[in-house]
C-alpha positions as CSV (number, residue, x, y, z in Angstrom):
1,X,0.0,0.0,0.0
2,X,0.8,3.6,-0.2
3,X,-0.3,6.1,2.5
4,X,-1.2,9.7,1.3
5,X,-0.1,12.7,3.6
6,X,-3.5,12.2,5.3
7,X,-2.6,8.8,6.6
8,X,-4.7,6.6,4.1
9,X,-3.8,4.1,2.2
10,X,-4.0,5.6,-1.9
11,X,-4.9,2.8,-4.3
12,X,-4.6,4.9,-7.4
13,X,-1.2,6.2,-6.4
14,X,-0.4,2.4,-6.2
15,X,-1.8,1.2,-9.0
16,X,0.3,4.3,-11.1
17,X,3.5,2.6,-10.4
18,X,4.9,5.9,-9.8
19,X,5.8,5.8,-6.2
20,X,7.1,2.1,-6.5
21,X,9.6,3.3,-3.6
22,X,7.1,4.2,-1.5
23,X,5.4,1.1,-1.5
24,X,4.6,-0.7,2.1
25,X,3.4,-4.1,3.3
26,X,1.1,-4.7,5.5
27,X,0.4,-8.6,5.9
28,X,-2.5,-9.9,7.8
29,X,-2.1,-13.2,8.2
30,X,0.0,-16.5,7.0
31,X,-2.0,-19.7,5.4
32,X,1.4,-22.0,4.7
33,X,4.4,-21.4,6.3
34,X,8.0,-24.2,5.0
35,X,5.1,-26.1,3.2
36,X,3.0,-26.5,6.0
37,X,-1.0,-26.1,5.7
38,X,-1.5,-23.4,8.5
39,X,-5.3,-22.8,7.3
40,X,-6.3,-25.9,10.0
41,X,-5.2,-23.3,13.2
42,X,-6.9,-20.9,14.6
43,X,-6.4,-16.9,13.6
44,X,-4.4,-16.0,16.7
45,X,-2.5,-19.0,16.0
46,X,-1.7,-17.8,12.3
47,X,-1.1,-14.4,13.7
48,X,1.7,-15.9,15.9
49,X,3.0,-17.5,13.2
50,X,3.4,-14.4,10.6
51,X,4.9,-12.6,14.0
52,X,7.5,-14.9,14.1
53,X,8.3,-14.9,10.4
54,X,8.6,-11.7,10.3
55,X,10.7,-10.9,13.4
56,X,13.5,-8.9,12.1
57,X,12.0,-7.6,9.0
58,X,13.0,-4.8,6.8
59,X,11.6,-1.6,6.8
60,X,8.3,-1.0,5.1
61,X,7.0,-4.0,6.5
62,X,4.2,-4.3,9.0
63,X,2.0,-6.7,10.7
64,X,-1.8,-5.6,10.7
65,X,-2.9,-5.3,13.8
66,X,-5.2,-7.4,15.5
67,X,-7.6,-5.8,17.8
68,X,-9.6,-7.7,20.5
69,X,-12.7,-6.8,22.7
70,X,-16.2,-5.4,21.9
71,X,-15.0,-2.4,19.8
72,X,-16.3,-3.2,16.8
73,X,-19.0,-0.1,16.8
74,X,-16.1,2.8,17.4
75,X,-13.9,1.0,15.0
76,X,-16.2,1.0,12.6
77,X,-16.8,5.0,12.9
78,X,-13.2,5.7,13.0
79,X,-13.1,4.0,9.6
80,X,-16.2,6.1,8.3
81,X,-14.6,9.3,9.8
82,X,-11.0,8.2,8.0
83,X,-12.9,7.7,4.7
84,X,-11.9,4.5,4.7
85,X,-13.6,1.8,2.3
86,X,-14.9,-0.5,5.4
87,X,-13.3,-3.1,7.9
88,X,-13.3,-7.3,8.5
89,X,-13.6,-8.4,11.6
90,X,-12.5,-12.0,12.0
91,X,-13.3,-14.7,14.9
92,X,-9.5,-14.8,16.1
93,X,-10.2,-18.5,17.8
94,X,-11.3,-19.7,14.1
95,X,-9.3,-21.9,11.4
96,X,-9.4,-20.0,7.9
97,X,-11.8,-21.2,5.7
98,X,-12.1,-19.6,1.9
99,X,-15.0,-17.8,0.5
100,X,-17.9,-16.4,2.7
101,X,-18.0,-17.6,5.8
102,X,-19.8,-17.1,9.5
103,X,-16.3,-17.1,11.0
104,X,-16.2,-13.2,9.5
105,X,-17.6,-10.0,8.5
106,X,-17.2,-7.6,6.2
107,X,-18.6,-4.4,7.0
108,X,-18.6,-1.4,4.5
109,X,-18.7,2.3,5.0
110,X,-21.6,3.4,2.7
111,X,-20.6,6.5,2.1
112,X,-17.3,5.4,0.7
113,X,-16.5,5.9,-3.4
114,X,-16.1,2.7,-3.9
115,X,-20.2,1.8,-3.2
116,X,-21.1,4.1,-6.1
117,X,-18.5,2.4,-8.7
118,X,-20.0,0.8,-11.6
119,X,-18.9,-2.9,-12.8
């Protein structure tokens, strides 16, 4: 991603390819790790797992934080008030599991551009 002067991540700037240098990673979570099938553990398990394989990275790199608790609600207006696109929120004691699923939510900010794009 690439984070405007505002703080938000700028998907056009990205896509451009013209600030290649200014690129950051943010990675959220790890589904094989030396060939092994993590996608059987649990999300904080996963989580503990992309720590450690990334202790010691380089700059530009980041782990996503994970935030616990009942804070969904004043998450979810920080995100509308950033002009952010929306959130996930994710059952951290859950194995992954691909496509839709119970075990998460996606929650969107309607007021966001993306809601009025045409496909």
């Amino acid at each position: 991603m690439i984070l405007g002067v505002d703080g938000v991540s700028d998907f056009n700037a990205l896509h451009s390819r013209q600030h290649d240098e200014e690129v950051q990673l943010y990675a959220f979570d790890v589904l094989a790790l030396g060939g092994e099938d993590l996608r059987p553990l649990s999300l904080a398990m996963r989580k503990t797992n992309l720590a450690r394989l990334l202790r010691g990275r380089p700059d530009g790199m980041f782990i996503a934080p994970f935030e616990t608790g009942e804070i969904g609600p004043d998450l979810f207006g920080a995100v509308c008030r950033m002009g952010l696109e929306g959130l996930v929120s994710k059952r951290r004691d859950r194995r992954y599991s691909g496509g839709r699923s119970k075990d998460w939510i996606k929650v969107k900010n309607r007021t966001h551009p993306a809601m009025a794009r045409e496909f």
